[in-house]
Backbone and ligand atoms as CSV (ligand in chain L), in Angstrom:
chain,resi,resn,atom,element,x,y,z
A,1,UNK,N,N,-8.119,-15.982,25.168
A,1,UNK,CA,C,-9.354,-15.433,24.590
A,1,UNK,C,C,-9.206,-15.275,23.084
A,2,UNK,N,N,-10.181,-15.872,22.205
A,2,UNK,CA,C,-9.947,-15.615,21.086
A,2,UNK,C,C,-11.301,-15.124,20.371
A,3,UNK,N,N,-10.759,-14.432,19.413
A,3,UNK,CA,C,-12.628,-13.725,18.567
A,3,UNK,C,C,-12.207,-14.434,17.150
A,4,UNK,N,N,-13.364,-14.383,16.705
A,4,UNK,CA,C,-13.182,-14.697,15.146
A,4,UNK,C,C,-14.240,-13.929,14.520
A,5,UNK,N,N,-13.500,-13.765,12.835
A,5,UNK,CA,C,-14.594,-12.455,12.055
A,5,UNK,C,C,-14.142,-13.502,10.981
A,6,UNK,N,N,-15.497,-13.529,10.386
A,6,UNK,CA,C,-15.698,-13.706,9.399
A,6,UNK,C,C,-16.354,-12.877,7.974
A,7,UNK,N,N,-15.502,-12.652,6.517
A,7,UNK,CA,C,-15.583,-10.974,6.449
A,7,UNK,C,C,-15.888,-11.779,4.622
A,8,UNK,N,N,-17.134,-10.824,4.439
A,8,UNK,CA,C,-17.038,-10.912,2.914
A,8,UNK,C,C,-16.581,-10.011,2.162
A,9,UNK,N,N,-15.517,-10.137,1.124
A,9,UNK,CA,C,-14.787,-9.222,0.920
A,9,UNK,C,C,-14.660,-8.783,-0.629
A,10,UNK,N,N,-14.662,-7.529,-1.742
A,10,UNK,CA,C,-15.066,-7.543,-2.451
A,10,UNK,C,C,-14.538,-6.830,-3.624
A,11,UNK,N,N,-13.778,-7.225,-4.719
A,11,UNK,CA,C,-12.613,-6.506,-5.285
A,11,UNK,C,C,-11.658,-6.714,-5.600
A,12,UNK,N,N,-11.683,-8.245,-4.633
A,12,UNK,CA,C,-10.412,-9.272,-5.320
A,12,UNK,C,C,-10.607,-10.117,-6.236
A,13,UNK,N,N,-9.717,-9.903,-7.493
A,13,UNK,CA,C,-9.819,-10.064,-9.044
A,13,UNK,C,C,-8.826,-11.662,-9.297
A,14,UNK,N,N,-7.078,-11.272,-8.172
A,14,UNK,CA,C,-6.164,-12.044,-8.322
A,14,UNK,C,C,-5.780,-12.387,-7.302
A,15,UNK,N,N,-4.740,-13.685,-7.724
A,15,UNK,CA,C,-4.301,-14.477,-6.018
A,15,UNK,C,C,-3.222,-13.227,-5.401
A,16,UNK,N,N,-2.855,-12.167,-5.806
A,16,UNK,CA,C,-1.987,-11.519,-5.713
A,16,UNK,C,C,-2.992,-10.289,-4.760
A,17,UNK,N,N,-4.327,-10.500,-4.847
A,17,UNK,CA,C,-5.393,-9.469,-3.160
A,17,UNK,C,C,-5.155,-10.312,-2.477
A,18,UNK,N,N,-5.695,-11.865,-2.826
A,18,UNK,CA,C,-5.545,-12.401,-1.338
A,18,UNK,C,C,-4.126,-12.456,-0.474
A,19,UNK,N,N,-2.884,-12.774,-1.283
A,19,UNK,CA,C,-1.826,-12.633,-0.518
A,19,UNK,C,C,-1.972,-11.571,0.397
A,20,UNK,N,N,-1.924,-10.016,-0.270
A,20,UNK,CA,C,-1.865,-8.659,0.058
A,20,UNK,C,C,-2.891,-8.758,1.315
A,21,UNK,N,N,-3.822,-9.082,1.081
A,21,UNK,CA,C,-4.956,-8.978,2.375
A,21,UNK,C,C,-4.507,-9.972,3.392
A,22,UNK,N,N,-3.791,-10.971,3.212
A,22,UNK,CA,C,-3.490,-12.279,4.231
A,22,UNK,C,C,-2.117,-11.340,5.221
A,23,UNK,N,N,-1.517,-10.951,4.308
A,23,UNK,CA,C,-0.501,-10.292,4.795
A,23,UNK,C,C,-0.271,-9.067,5.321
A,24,UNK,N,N,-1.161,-8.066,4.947
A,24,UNK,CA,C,-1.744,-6.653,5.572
A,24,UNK,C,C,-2.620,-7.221,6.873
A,25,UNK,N,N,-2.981,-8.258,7.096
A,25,UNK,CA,C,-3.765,-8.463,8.357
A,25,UNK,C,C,-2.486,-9.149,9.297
A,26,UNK,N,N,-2.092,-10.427,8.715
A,26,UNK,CA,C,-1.404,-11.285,9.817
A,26,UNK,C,C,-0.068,-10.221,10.500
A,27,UNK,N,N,0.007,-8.626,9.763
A,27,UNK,CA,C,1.309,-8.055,10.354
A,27,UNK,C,C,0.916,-7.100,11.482
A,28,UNK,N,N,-0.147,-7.360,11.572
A,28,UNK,CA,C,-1.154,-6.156,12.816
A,28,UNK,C,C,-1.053,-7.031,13.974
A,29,UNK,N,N,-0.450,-6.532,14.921
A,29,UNK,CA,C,-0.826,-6.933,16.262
A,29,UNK,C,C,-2.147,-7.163,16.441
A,30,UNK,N,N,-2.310,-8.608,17.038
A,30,UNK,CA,C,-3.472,-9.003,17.772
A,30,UNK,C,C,-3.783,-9.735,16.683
A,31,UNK,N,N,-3.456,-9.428,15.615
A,31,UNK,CA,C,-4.228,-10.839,14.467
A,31,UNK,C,C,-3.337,-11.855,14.426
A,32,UNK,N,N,-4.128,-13.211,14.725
A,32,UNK,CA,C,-3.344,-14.382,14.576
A,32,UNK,C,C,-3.261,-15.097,13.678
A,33,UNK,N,N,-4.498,-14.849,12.412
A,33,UNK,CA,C,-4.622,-16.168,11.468
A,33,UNK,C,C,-5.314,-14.928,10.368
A,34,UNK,N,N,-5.082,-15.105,9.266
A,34,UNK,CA,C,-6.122,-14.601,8.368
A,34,UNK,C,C,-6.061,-15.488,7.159
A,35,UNK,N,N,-7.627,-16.131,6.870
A,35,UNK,CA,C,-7.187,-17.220,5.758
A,35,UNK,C,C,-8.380,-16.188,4.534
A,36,UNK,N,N,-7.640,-15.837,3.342
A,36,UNK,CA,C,-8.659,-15.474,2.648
A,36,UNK,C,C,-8.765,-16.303,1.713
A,37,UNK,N,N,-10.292,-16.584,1.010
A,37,UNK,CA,C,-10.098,-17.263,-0.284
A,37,UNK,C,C,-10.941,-16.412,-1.479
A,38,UNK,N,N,-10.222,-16.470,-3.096
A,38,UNK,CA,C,-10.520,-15.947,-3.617
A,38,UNK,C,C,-12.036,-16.409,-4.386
A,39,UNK,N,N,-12.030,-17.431,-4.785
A,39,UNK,CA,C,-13.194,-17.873,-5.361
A,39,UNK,C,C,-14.585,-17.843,-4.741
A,40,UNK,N,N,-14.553,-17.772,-3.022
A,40,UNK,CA,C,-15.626,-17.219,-2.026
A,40,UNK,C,C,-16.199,-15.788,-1.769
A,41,UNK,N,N,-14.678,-15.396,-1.784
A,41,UNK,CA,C,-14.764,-13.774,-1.619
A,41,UNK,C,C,-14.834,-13.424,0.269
A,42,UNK,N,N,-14.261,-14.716,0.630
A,42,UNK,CA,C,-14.484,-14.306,2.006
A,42,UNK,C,C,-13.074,-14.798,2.478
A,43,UNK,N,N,-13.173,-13.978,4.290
A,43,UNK,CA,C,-12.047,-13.996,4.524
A,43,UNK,C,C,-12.745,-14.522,6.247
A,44,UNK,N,N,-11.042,-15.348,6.684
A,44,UNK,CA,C,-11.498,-15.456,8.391
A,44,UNK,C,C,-9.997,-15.276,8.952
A,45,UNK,N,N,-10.389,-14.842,10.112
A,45,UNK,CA,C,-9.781,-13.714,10.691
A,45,UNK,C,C,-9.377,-14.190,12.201
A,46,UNK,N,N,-8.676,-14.614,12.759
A,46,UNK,CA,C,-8.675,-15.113,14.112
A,46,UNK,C,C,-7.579,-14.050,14.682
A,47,UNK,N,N,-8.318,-13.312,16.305
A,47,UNK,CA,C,-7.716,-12.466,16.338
A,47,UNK,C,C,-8.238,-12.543,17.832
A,48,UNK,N,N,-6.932,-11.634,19.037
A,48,UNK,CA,C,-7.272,-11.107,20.244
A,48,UNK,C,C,-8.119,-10.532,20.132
A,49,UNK,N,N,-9.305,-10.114,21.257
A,49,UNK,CA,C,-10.032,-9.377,20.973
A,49,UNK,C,C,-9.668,-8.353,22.713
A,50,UNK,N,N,-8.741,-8.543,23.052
A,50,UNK,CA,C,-8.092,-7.559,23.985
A,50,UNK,C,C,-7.133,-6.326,23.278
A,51,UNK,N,N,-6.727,-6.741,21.652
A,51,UNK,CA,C,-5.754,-5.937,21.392
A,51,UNK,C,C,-6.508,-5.432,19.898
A,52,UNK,N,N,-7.582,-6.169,19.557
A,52,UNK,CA,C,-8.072,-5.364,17.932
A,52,UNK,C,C,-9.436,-6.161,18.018
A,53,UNK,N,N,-9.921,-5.290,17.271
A,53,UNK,CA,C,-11.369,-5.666,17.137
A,53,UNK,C,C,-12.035,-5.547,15.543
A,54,UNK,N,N,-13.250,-5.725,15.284
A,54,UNK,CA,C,-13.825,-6.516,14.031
A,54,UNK,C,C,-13.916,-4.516,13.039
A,55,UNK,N,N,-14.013,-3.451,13.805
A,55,UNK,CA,C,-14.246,-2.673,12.871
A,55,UNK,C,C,-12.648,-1.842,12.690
A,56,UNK,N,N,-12.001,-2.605,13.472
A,56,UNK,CA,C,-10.059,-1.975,12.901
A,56,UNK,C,C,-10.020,-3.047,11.912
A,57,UNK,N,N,-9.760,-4.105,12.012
A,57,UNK,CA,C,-10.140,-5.368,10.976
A,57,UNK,C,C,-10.290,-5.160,9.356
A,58,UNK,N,N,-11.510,-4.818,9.868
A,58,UNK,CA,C,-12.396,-4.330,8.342
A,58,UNK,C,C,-12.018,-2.975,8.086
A,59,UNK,N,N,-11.437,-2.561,8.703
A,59,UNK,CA,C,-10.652,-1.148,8.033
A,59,UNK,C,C,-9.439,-0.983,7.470
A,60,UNK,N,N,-8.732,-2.508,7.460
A,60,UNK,CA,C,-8.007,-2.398,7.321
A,60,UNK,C,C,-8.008,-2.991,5.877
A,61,UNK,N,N,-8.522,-3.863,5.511
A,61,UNK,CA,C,-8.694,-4.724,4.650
A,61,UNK,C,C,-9.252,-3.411,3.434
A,62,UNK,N,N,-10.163,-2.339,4.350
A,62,UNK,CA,C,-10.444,-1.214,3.243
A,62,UNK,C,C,-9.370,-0.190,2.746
A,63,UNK,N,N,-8.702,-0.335,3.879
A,63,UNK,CA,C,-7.494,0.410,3.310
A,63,UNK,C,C,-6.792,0.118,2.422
A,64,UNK,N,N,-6.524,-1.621,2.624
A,64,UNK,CA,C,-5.862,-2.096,1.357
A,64,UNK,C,C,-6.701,-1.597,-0.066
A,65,UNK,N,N,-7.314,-1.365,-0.414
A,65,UNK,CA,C,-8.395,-1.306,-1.280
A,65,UNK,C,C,-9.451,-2.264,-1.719
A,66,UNK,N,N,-10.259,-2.792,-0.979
A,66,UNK,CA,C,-11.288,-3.524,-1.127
A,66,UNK,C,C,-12.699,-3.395,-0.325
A,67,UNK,N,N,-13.733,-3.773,-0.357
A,67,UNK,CA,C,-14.957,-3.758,0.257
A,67,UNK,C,C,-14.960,-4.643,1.325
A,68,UNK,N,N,-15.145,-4.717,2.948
A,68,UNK,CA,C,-15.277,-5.772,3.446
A,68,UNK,C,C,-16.545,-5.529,4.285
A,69,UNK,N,N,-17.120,-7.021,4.588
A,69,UNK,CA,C,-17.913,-6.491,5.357
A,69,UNK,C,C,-18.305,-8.174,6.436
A,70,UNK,N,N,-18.814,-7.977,7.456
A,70,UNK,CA,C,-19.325,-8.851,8.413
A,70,UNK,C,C,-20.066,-10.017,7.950
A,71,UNK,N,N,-19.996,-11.386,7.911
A,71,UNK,CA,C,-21.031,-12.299,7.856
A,71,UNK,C,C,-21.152,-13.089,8.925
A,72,UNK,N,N,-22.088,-13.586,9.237
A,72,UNK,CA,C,-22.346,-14.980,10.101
A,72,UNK,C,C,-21.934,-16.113,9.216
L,1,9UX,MO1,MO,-4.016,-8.504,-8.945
L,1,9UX,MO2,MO,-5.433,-7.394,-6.817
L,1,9UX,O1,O,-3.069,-7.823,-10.443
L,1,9UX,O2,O,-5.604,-5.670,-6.081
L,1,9UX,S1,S,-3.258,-7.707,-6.926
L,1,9UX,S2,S,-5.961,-7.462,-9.008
């Protein structure tokens, strides 16, 4: 079973958020993939959705310090 989030994200200045955000996500159980890019401002997220879900996700990414939020 797999979910995917796709997250617009808002605050990243240098390639040095996206690492931080690629890497604050891919170390959480249940996330399998997180590709962010900076020049979009968006991020995708491939993740169990038995073990984490889209608003731990995006909380987490706020914790790091940034804005995230849901797109289609
Ligand atoms: Mo770059 Mo991002 O110096 O929070 S790491 S701005």
């Amino acid at each position: 079973q797999e979910g995917q989030l796709d997250l617009a994200i808002t605050g990243m200045t240098c390639s040095s958020c996206v690492h931080l955000i690629e890497r604050t996500l891919t170390q959480t159980p249940g996330i399998e993939r997180a590709v962010v890019t900076l020049a979009t401002g968006r991020g995708r997220v491939d993740f169990d959705p038995s073990v984490i879900g889209p608003r731990d996700i995006i909380k987490l990414v706020e914790d790091a310090g940034f804005e995230a939020k849901s797109v289609a």
